[in-house]
N, C-alpha and C positions, 0 to 999 in steps of 0.2 A: 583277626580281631576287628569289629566295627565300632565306631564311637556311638551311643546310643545317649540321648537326650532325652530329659522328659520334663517339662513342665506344667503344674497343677494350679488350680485353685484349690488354696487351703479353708478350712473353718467355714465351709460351702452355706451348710445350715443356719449360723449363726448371721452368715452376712446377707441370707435371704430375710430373717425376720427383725432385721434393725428397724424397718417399719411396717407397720402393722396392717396398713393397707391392702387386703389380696390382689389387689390391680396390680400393684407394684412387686408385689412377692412373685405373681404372673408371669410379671416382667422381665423380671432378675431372673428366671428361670430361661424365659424363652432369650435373653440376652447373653446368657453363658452358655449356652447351646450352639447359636450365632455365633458368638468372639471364637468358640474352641475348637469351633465346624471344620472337617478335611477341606471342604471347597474355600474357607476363610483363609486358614491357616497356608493354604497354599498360593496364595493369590501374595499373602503377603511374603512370602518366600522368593515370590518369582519376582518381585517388586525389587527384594533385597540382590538380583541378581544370581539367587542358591538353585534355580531350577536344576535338576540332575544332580548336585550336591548336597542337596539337604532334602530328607526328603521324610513324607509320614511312614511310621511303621506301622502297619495293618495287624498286626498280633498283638498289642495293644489293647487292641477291643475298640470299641466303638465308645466313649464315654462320656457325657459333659462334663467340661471343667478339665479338662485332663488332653494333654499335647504331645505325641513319643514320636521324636525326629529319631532317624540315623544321620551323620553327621562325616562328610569323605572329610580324607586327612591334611587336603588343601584350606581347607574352611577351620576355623578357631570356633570350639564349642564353645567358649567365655563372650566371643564376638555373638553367637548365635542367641544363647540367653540371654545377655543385657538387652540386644536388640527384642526379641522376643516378646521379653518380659516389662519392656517401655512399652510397646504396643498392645498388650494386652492389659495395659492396667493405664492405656490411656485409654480405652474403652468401657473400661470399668474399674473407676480409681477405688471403690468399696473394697475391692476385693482384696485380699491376703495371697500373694503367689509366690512359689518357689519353683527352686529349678535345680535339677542333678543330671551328671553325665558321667558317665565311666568306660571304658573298655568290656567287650563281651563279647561271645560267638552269637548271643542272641540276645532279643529286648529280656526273656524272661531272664534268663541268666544275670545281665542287668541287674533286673527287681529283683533276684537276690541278693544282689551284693551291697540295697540298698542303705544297709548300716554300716559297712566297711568303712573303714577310713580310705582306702581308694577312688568312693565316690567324692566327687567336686560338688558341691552345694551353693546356690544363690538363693539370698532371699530377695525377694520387696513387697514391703507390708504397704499395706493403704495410706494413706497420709492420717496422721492423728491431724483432729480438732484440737488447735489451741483454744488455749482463756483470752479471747480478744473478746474485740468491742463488735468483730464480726457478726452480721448475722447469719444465722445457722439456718439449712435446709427445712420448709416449715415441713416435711414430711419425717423424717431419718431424724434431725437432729443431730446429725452425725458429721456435716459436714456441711462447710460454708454455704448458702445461700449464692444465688446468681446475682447477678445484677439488678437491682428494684425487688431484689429480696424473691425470686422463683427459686424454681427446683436446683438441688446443687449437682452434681455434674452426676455423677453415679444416679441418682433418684431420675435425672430427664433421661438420663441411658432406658434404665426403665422406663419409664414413661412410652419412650419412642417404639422400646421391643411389644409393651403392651398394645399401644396402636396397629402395629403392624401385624400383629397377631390377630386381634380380632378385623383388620379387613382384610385380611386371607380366611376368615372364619374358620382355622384351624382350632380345634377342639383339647387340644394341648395344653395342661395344667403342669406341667413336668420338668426340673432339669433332670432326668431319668438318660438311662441311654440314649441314644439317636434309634428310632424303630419302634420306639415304645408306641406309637400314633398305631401298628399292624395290633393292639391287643387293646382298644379302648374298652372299658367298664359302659354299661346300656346306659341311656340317658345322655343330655345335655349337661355341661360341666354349673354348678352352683353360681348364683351371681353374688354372692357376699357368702362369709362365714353363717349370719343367721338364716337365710335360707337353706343352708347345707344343713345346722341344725333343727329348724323346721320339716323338711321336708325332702331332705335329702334320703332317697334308699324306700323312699313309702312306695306302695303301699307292703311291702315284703316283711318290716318288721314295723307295728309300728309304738309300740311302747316299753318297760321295762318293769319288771315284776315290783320293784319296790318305790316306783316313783308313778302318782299319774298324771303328772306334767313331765314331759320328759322332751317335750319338742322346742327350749332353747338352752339346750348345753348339746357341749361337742365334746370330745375327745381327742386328744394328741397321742398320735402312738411313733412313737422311733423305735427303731429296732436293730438290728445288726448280728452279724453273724459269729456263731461261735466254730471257733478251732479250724478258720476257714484259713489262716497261717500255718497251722502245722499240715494240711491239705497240701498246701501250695511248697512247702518246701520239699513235703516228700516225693512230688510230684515233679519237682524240679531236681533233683539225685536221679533220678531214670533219667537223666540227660537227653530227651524228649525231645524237640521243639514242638514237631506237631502235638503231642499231646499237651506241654504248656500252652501254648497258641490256642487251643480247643477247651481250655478249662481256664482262661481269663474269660473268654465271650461266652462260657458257659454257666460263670458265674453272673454278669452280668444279665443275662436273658434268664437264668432261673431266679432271681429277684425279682425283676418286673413284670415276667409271667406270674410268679405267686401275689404280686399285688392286684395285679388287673384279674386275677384271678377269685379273690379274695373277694374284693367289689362287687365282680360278679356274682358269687355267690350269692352274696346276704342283699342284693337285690337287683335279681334275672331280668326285670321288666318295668324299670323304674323309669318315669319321666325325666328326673331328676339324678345325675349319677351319688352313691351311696358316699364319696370319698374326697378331699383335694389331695392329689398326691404331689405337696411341695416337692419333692425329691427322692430320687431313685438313684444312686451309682454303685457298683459293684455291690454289694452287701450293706450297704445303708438306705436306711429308709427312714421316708418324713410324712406321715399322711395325718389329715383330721378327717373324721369322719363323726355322724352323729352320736349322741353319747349312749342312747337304745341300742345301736348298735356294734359298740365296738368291741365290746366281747368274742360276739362270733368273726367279726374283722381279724381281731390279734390271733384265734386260733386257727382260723382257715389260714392266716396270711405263714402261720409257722411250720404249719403241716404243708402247705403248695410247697412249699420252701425245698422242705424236704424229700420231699418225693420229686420234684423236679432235680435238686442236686444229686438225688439219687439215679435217675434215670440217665443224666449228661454223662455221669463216671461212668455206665454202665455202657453207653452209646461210644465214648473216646477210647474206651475199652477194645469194640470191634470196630470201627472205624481206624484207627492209628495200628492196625495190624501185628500188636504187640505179641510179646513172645511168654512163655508162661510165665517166667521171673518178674518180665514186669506187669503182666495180668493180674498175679499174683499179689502185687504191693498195691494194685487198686483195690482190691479187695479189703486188703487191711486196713483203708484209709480209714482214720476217725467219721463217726458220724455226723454229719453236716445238720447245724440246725439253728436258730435263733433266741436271740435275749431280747426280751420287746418289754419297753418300759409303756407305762400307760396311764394319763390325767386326764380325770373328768371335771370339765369347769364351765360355770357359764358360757355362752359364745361370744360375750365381748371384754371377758376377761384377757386381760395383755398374752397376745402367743407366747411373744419373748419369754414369758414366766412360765407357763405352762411348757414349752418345750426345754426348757434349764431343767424342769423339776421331771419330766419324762427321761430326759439322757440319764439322770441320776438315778434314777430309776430300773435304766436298762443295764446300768453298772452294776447295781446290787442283783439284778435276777441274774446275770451272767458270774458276781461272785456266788450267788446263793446253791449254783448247780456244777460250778467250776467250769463250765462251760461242755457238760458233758450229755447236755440234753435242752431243749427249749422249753423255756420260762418265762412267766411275765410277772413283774411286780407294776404296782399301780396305787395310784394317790388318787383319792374323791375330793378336791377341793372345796365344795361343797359342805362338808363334814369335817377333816381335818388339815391343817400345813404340808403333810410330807409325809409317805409309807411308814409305817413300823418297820424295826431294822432289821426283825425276821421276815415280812412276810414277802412270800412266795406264790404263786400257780404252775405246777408244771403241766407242759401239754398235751400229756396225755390223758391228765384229768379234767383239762378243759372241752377237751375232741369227746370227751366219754360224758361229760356233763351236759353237753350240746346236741348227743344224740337224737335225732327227733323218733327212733323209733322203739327206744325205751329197751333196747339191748345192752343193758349196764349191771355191772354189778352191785354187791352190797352199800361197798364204798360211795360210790358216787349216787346208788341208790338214797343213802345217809345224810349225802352233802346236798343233796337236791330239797331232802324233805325241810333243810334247816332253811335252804335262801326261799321255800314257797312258804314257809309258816306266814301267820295274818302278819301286817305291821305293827300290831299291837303286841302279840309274841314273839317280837324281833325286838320289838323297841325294850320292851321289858327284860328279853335275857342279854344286852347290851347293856345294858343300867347293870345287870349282873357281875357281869363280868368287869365293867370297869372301875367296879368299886373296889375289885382286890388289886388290879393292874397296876403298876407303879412306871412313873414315866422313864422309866430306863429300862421299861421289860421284864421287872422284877414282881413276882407275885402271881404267876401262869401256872402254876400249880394250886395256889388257893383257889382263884379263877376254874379252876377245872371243876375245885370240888364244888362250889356253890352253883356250876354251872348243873352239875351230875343234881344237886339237890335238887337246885331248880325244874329241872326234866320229869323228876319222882314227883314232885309236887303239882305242876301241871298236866302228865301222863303226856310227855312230845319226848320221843325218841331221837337225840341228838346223836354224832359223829364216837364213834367206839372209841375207847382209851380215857375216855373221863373220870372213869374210877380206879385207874388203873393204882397198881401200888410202887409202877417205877415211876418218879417224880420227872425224867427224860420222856415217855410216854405220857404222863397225864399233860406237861404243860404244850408239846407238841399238839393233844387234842385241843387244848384249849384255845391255841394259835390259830389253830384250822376255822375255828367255831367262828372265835372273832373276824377272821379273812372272809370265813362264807357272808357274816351277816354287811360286811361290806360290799362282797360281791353281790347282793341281793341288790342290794339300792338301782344297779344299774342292767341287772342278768335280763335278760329279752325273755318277754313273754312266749311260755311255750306255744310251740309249732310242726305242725305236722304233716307230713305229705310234703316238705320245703327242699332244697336245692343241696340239703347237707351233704348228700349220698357222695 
């Protein structure tokens, strides 16, 4: 048995956007990268005297924010963490870090044991801001001010990682894996959020069907993976190594393959790249992108997703030279796919807000489908507070809604005709419908039938099920009706002959 250690950065997202500065969000990225780095992390081991006793574990994966010692039985794992976890949170007091170690024949085995009471746990949280007479960092706010009132120690962290990133002219927007630089998306990375929604991704798409101003709002999309724990655990019962070892870095690289892929897509030739991808680590995702654009963003990003998770199981398959039993049980794995939550809001609307209300977001698509398919729910701040607590997209109706080559069915053929009616036909059967709505969801059956009237009386052929005589079907249509003429506001003008295939 080996001692296995691991410490992270917690609440990664939350402590990138305390301020709202992209330079600095930049920074924090390219600075947990740095602190987490194999060539950091070892430098400072050998400083501690641990060279040959402490050492990285390579199956791990590659991750920022994320640190996996083995630990010989000469060395106190409690000695290694405090020490650890002082130094990496005097380089970056912002941050949230913990720390676990347990007994295991391997790292993965480890990470499952990581709810046991067997595993040892440390924390160290960032230092709060007291109520003093202190003055507070003019950036973050979060944290004391320097001397003559500069940056406070976490924000000049940043500050210094931003510097040094832009004179290496490294093109790096990312705390994403280590590697991610081998899959950059076309174009120069954005210099502020209003040029990302300005002119980020053009000329590939450049408006959206229900707005003809559409070049200064962005979109926040988060995302994260569904059932990608009961993956890992059944994969871990095959008592595997190499194939755990091959499906942590396979996770990781089919994430930010489907982002930078994504990007790609929806703009092959852009001056300007389509995306900022705050953050990438195993199955979490933090990107803005313009707001014309992030429809086809969230559903290329959930279909890459899965067809890359698909193809790694299929490749650990024949590579780990498994036997039919456990060939067998890769087969049966659950289907790997994503919950992407999604806000459309001015560009200089607070991110902090805009990505609270995206996570919540991705909670409700991921309860909406149980996690048994990829979905996106989404808020237009622009138009209301927060999603309805039905609404839904799954992604198959987005990937078929997106077709450029008109190979769709009735369905989607139905949902198309509703998000291109004029705005005046939009605006009017939205007056319709929310005159029966009640604010807790109640009244999506009346809704349907005034919607059905409405159709008879203008001759516009809405979504099937609106006259239906099961009151579970009529309000169902009527939920759809509402969702489409949302998703219009922002649906990209159609296109043809483009990058979808």
């Amino acid at each position: 048995m080996t001692t296995y250690l691991a410490v992270s950065a917690v609440r990664i997202q939350s402590w990138l956007i305390r301020t709202p500065k992209l330079r600095l969000m930049r920074g924090a990225s390219a600075a947990l990268s740095a602190e987490t780095s194999t060539s950091t992390v070892t430098r400072f081991l050998a400083s501690q005297g641990w060279s040959g006793t402490v050492t990285v574990v390579d199956d791990a994966g590659d991750v920022d924010g994320v640190v996996a010692l083995t630990v010989a039985p000469q060395v106190s794992p409690d000695v290694v963490a405090h020490r650890l976890l002082r130094e990496l949170s005097s380089g970056l007091p912002g941050v949230d870090w913990e720390a676990w170690w347990t007994d295991a024949r391997s790292y993965t085995e480890a990470y499952g044991k990581f709810q046991d009471d067997a595993v040892i746990r440390l924390v160290r949280p960032a230092a709060p801001l007291e109520a003093t007479l202190a003055r507070t960092c003019p950036e973050c706010r979060a944290e004391p001010a320097a001397a003559g009132g500069g940056l406070g120690a976490d924000c000049a962290a940043r500050e210094a990682a931003a510097t040094a990133r832009e004179r290496t002219g490294t093109q790096r927007d990312t705390a994403a894996p280590r590697g991610n630089d081998a899959c950059p998306p076309p174009g120069r990375p954005p210099r502020d959020f209003d040029e990302l929604a300005r002119i980020g991704g053009l000329p590939a798409v450049s408006s959206a069907v229900g707005r003809r101003e559409s070049s200064n709002h962005l979109a926040t999309v988060v995302a994260d993976g569904n059932r990608v724990g009961d993956i890992f655990s059944q994969l871990r019962d095959l008592k595997n190594d190499t194939v755990n070892g091959m499906a942590v870095d396979a996770l990781s690289t089919a994430t930010r393959t489907a982002v930078c892929r994504a990007l790609t897509l929806i703009a092959p030739s852009s001056a300007v790249q389509a995306g900022i991808v705050h953050f990438v680590g195993g199955d979490d995702v933090f990107v803005s992108v313009p707001a014309r654009e992030a429809w086809r963003f969230a559903a290329y990003l959930g279909r890459e997703f899965d067809h890359e998770m698909r193809g790694a199981l299929r490749e650990i398959a024949e590579e780990a030279k498994l036997g039919e039993e456990s060939r067998s049980t890769l087969e049966r794995l659950p289907t790997p796919s994503l919950g992407i939550g999604l806000v459309f809001a001015d560009s200089r609307h607070p991110i902090a807000d805009t990505h609270a209300l995206a996570t919540a977001a991705l909670k409700q698509a991921k309860r909406a489908t149980r996690g048994l398919t990829g979905a996106v729910v989404w808020a237009d701040l622009t138009t209301e507070p927060h999603p309805p607590r039905d609404r839904v997209a799954r992604l198959t109706d987005l990937l078929e809604d997106l077709d450029p080559d008109g190979s769709r069915g009735a369905e989607a053929t139905a949902r198309l005709d509703v998000m291109r009616m004029p705005p005046s036909a939009r605006t009017s059967l939205a007056s319709v419908l929310a005159s029966a709505w009640g604010p807790n969801g109640e009244g999506a059956v009346t809704a349907a039938a005034l919607a059905a009237q409405w159709a008879r009386r203008t001759g516009r052929t809405l979504v099937p099920g609106l006259e239906s005589k099961d009151p579970a079907v009529a309000a169902e249509a009527a939920t759809l009706t509402r969702d489409l003429l949302s998703r219009a506001r922002w649906w990209p003008v159609p296109q043809t002959g483009g990058p979808e295939t």
